[in-house]
N, C-alpha and C positions, 0 to 999 in steps of 0.2 A: 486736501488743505488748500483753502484760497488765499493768495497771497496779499496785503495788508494793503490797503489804500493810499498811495502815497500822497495823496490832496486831502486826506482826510485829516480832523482837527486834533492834535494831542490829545492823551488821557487826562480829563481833570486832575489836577494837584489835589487832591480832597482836604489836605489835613495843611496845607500853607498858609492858612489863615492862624494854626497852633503851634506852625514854628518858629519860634522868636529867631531874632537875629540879634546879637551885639556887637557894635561894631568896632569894641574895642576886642573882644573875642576874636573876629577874624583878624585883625592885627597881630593879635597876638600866638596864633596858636600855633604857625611854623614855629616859634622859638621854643614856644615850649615843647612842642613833638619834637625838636631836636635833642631835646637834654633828655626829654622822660626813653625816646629810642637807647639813649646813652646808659641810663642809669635804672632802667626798671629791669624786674630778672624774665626772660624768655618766655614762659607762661605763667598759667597759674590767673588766678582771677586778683583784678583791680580793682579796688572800690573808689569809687570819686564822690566826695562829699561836696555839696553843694554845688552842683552840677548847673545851674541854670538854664541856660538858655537851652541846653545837650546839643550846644556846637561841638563841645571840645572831647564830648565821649564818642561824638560820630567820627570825629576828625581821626582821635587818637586811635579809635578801634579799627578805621579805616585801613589804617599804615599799617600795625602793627599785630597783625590776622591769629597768631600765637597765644596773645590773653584775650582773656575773657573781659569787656569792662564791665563794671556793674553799676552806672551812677546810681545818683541821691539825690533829692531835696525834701526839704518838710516842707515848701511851698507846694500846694496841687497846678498854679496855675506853668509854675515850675516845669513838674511833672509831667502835664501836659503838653510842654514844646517839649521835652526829651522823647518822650511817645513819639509824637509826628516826625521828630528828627530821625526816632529808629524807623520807623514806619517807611518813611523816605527814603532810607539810603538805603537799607534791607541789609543787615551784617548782621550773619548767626552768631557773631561773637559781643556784640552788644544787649545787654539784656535788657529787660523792663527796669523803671526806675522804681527805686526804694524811698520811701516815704520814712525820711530818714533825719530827726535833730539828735547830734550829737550829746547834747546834755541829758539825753533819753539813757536808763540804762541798757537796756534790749535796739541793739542796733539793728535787728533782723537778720543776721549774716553772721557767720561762726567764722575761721582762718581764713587771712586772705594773704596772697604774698606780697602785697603794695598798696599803700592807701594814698592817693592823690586829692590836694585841695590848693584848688584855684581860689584868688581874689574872696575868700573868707574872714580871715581873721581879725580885718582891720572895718569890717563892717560888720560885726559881732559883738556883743560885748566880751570883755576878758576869759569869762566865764564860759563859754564857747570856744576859746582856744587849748584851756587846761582841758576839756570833755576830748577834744579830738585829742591830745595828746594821750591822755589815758586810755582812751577809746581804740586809740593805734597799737598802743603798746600792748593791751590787752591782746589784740586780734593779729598782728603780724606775727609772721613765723619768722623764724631764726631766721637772720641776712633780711629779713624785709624790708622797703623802703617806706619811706614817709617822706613824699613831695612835697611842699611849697611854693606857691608865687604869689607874688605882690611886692608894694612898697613897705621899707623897713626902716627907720633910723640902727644908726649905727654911732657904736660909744656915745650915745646918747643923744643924738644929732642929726637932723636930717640929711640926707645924700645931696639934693636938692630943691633950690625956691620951690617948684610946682609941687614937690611933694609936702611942703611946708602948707600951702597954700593948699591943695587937698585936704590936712589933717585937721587943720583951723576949719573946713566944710563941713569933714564927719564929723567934728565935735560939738557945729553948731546944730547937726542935726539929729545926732546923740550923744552926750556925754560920754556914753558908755563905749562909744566909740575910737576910733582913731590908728592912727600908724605906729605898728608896737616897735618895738626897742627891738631888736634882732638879740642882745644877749638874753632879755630876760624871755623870748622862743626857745631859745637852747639851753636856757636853762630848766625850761620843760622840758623838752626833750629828755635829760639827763634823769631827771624824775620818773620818766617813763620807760626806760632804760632804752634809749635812743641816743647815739650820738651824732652829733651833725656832721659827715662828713666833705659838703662838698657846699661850697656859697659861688653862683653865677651870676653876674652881674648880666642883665637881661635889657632890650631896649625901654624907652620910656622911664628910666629910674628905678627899675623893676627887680625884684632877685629873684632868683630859687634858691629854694633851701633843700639842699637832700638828707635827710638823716637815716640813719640804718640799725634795725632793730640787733643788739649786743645779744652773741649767742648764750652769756649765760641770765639771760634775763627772759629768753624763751621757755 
């Protein structure tokens, strides 16, 4: 064996031109790898719906070697930077992404024990956030979690101006859009026999919502 050329030029990146970066993502993903390490169960496969960039399924699969993650998106070009992100990092625990809209009824994927959705539901229409919610309920097994993050008013109100001022953007960019009401989310939840049991107040205005699949609704 001949030993490696130390003048010699790196291996091309080949797929860097397919890995998106968000840079609100790398802001945000130690915080939320703090809570999901806190609050998901030990193994068992994760599904992450709208995965975009697949910073945060490298990230989180990175830390947390026991699950399995499986992102999503119904976007291909989506899909594509999660490819180059698994591509990239190499983790046996990170799979291929699932070409995956929630309002579908065949999500591709039977039991999972956690479904995580990042920055979704407030760029979706309503319509989108009732599909995951059934969608969860259907698929998680007993004690399952159901993450959330993003901005949320609360008793009807927003937390703060910039998320005000955010919500008046989505809506001028689509009506069907905007920053939901956090009761009327747990009030889904409850529909889908999910209770919410854990609200974290997260940087930038931001929550999580953890809610937990009720065992007799398994």
């Amino acid at each position: 064996m001949t030993d490696a050329d130390p003048n010699a030029a790196p291996a091309a990146d080949t797929d860097a031109a397919a890995r998106r970066i968000a840079p609100a993502a790398t802001r945000n993903r130690d915080a939320i790898l703090a809570v999901l390490s806190r609050v998901l169960p030990p193994g068992g496969v994760v599904l992450e719906i709208a995965s975009g960039t697949g910073q945060h399924a490298a990230h989180c699969a990175a830390a947390l070697p026991g699950i399995v993650w499986q992102p999503s998106d119904p976007d291909a070009a989506s899909r594509e930077s999660i490819a180059a992100w698994r591509t990239h990092e190499r983790l046996a625990n990170l799979r291929a992404p699932l070409a995956l809209d929630v309002r579908s009824a065949d999500w591709g994927i039977g039991e999972v024990a956690a479904v995580v959705c990042i920055n979704m539901i407030h760029i979706a229409p309503w319509e989108a956030a009732q599909a995951l919610f059934r969608g969860a309920g259907e698929r998680l097994a007993a004690g399952g979690v159901l993450y959330l993050y993003g901005p949320y008013r609360r008793n009807r109100a927003h937390t703060a101006p910039s998320n005000e001022a955010f919500d008046a953007q989505l809506r001028a960019t689509d009506p069907r859009w905007g920053v939901r009401d956090m009761e009327d989310v747990e009030a889904l939840g409850t529909e889908a026999g999910l209770s919410m049991e854990e609200v974290v107040p997260m940087p930038a205005n931001n929550f999580s919502l953890v809610f937990r699949k009720d065992a007799a609704s398994a």
